[in-house]
N, C-alpha and C positions, 0 to 999 in steps of 0.2 A: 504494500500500500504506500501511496504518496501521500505524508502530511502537508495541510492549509494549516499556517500558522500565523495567526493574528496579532495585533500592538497589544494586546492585553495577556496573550501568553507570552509574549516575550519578556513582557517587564516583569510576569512573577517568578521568570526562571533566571534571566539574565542580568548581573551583578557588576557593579563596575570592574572591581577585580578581576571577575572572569573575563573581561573585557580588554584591558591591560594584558595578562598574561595572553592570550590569544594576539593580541596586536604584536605583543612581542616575540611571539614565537615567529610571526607570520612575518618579521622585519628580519627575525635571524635565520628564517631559512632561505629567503629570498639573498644574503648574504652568502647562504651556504651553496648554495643552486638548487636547493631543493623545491622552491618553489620559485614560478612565476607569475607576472601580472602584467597587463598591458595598461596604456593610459585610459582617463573616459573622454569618449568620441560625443561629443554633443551634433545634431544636423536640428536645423533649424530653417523653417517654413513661416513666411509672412502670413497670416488670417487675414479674414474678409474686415475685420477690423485695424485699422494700420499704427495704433496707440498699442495692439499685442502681435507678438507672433508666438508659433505651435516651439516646442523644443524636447528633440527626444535623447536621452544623454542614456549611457550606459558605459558599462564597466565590468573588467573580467578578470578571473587570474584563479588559481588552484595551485594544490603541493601534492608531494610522493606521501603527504599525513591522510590523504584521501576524499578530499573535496576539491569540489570545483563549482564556482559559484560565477551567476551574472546578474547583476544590479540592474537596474534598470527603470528609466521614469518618464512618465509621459505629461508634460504640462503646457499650461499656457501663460505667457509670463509675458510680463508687464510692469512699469514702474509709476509708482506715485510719489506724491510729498507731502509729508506728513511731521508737523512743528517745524518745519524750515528743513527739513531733512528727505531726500530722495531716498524712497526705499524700494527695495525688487518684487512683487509678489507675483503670487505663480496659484494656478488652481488645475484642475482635470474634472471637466463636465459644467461644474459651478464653480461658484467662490466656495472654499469650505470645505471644499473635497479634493483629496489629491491622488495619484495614483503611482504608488512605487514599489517596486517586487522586485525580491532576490529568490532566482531557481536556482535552488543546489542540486548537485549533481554527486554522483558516485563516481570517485575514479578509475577507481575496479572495476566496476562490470557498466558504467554509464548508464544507469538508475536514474532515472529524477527521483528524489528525495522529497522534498518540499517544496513549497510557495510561500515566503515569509513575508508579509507587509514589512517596510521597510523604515516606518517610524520612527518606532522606540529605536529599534536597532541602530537607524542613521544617529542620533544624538547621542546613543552611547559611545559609538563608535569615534564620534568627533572629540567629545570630551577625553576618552581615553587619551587620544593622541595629545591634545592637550596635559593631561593628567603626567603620559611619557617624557613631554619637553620638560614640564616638573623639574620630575622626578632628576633626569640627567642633566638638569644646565640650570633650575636656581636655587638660591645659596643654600646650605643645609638649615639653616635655622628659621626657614624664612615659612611667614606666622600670618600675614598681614595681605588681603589679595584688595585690587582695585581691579573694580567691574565695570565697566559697561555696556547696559544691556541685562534685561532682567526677563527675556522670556525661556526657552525651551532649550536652549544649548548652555544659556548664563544656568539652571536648572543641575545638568547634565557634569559641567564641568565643575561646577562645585562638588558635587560626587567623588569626581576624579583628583581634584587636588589635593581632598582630606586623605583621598584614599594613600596618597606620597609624603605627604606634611602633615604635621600638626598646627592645624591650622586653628588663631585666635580672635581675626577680627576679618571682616568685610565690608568695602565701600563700597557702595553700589548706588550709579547713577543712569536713568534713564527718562529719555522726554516725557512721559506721562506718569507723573507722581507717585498716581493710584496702584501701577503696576510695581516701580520698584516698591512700596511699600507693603504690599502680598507679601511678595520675593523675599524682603527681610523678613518677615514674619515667619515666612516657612524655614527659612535659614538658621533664626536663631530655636526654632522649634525644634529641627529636626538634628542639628549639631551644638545648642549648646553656647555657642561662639557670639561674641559682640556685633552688632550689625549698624551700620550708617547708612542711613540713605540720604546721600549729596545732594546740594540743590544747583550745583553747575558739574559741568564733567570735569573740567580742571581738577575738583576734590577728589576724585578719586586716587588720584598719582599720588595725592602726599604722605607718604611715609610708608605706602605700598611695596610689599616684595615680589609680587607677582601683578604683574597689570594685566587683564584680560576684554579684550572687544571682541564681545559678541554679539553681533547686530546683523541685522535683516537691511543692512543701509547697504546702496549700491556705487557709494563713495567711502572712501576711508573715513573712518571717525576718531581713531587715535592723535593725538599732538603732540610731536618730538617733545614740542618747547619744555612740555610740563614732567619730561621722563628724569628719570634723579637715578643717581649711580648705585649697582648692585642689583635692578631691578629685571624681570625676566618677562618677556614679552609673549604674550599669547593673541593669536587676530583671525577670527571668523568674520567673513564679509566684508564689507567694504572695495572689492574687487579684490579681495584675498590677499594681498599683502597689506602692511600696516602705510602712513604715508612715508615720503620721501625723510622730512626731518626725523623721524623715528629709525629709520634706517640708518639716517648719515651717523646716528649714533650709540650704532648695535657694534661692539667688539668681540662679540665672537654669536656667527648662526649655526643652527642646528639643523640640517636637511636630514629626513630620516630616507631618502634613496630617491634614488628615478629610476623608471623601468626600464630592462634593459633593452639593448638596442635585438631588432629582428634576425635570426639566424641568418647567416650570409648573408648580413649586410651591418659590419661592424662600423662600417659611417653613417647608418641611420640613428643614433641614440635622440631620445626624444625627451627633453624634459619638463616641456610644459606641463601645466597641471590639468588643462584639456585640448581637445584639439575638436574645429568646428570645424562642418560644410553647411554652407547656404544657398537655398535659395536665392534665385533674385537678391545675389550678393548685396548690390549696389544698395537697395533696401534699408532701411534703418533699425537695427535691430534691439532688443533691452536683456535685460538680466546680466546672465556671462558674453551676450554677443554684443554690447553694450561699445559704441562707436566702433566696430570693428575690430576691436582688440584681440589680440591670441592671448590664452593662460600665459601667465609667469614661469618661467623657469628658474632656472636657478639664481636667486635675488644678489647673494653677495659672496661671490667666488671668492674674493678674496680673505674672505673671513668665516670661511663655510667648516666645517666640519660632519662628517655624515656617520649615521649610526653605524655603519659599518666600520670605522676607523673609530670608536668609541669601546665596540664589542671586540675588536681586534687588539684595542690597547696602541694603537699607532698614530694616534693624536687625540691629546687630553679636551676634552669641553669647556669649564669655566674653569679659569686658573686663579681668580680673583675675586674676592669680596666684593669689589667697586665695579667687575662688569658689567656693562647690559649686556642680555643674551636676550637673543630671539630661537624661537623654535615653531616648524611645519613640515608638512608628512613628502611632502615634494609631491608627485605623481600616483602615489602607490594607490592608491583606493582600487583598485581590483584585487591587492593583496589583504583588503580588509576584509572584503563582506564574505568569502571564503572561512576562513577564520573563524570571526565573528557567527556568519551565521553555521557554521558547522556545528561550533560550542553550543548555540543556542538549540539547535535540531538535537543534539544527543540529551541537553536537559530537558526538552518537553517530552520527548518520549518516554525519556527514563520519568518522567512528574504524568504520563498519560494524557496528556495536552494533544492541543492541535485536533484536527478533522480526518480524520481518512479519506482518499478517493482512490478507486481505484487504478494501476500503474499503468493497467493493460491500456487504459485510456489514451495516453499517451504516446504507446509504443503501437507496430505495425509489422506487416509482412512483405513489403515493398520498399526494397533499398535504395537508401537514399543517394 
């Protein structure tokens, strides 16, 4: 049988922790050759409405550990502004509804396994990586996070932070008052910990050891100006990396890999963090096709260090109290949802979760 596995089974089997060590196995086997992953391929199509267009993105990758996983999401995306701020929204059919699935696969015998909504799992999966930059690049003692951004990833990565640190206080600032003020409530509820919520974003930097932007904005929202020494950089959205001033003043980054380049062809390496076809190029596109732009590659060569050279022991990460580090996954997301959702398939069944449908459904007697 093939299990349908739902956001609601996911979150009662899947655990930040579990989340971490799967990420990490899935970065060191990709080190080891044991496992591979391609980049996500976004294609995107202009709609009868020209303020959105269609975008279908996906992403792939498995190991010799026995899965093989593809991500995959069908939406409609679009931007708005909201408190002075551009942000990306995306839906599938309605506003409200979205549509994202990981089909895991066997790689023994090529079984479909599952159909996993991709929800929970996408948020865990983010904050892990998050949670990882932690864990290897800020300082040991460091107690104190600035946030911005108070919905479903700001959520996710505090999860992940505690789960490396012992974490004591949080700053947390975001445009609509009402929400960071949930956010602190649930935060001082459920760890314990001192909570601020700022009444400008600036407050969040000060005295921060870990500054985190998590936002749904389709501009950068962090500000070099207000970064202070020692402090460890985390940056969801904003077109994915954090802005220019915040860069000029990272001393050491953390790539955790890019995938590697295609069999017989060792001058293809590819490092962006997506790759687009479109449509009626000329077009004007939003979200990640947003003026044309390709993913980010690799941000700062000359200050880079990658997990591989970390787990190898052949070049150290933070060698200082007073650095800024930044930390992000490079390309790899085909080597998460593998992983990720492998771990999660083996704890619903083993918890009796999830749907059955039949396999035969799937399969055929006509070669493909």
């Amino acid at each position: 049988m093939t299990l349908i596995i739902n956001n609601d089974d996911v979150a009662k089997v899947l655990t930040m922790e579990e989340t971490i060590a799967a990420l990490e196995q899935s970065y060191s086997d990709l080190v080891s050759g044991e496992a591979i992953c391609r980049p996500r391929i976004d294609v995107r199509i202009p709609t009868s409405d020209p303020a959105k267009n269609y975008q279908f993105g996906s992403m792939e990758g498995g190991s010799t550990r026995g899965y093989f996983a593809v991500r995959m999401k069908s939406d409609i995306v679009y931007e708005t502004q909201y408190n002075g701020v551009t942000t990306q929204e995306k839906y599938c059919r309605e506003p409200g509804t979205f549509c994202g699935l990981i089909f895991l696969t066997s790689v023994d015998n090529g079984e479909p396994l599952a159909f996993i909504n991709d929800g929970h799992l996408q948020h865990m999966r983010v904050g892990a990586d998050g949670g990882i930059g932690v864990k290897y690049m800020a300082r040991k003692d460091a107690t104190v996070v600035g946030m911005l951004g108070s919905g479903g990833m700001s959520r996710t990565h505090m999860q992940a932070f505690n789960a490396v640190r012992t974490l004591k206080k949080l700053q947390v600032f975001s445009p609509t008052r009402a929400n960071s003020e949930a956010f602190a409530a649930e935060v001082r509820a459920r760890y314990n910990i001192e909570v601020e919520v700022c009444s400008a974003p600036e407050q969040v930097y000060r005295g921060a050891d870990i500054v985190a932007a998590l936002t749904d904005s389709a501009v950068p929202v962090m500000d070099g100006a207000c970064l202070e020494k020692g402090q460890h950089i985390v940056n969801i959205g904003g077109s994915g990396i954090p802005d220019q001033a915040s860069l000029d003043r990272v001393d050491v980054y953390l790539r955790f890999g890019s995938t590697p380049a295609p069999v017989g062809h060792p001058d293809f390496p590819v490092h962006d963090e997506f790759i687009g076809w479109e449509a009626r190029p000329g077009t004007r596109k939003f979200g990640d096709g947003r003026s044309s732009k390709r993913g980010h590659g690799i941000t700062l060569p000359d200050r880079m260090v990658t997990f591989a050279e970390i787990l190898q022991g052949t070049k150290p990460g933070r060698t200082s109290d007073d650095q800024i580090t930044y930390s992000e996954r490079g390309n790899l997301q085909g080597a998460q949802f593998f992983a990720v959702a492998g771990r999660t398939y083996e704890l619903a069944k083993a918890a009796g979760l999830g749907r059955d449908i039949p396999t035969d459904w799937f399969l055929q007697d006509i070669r493909n």
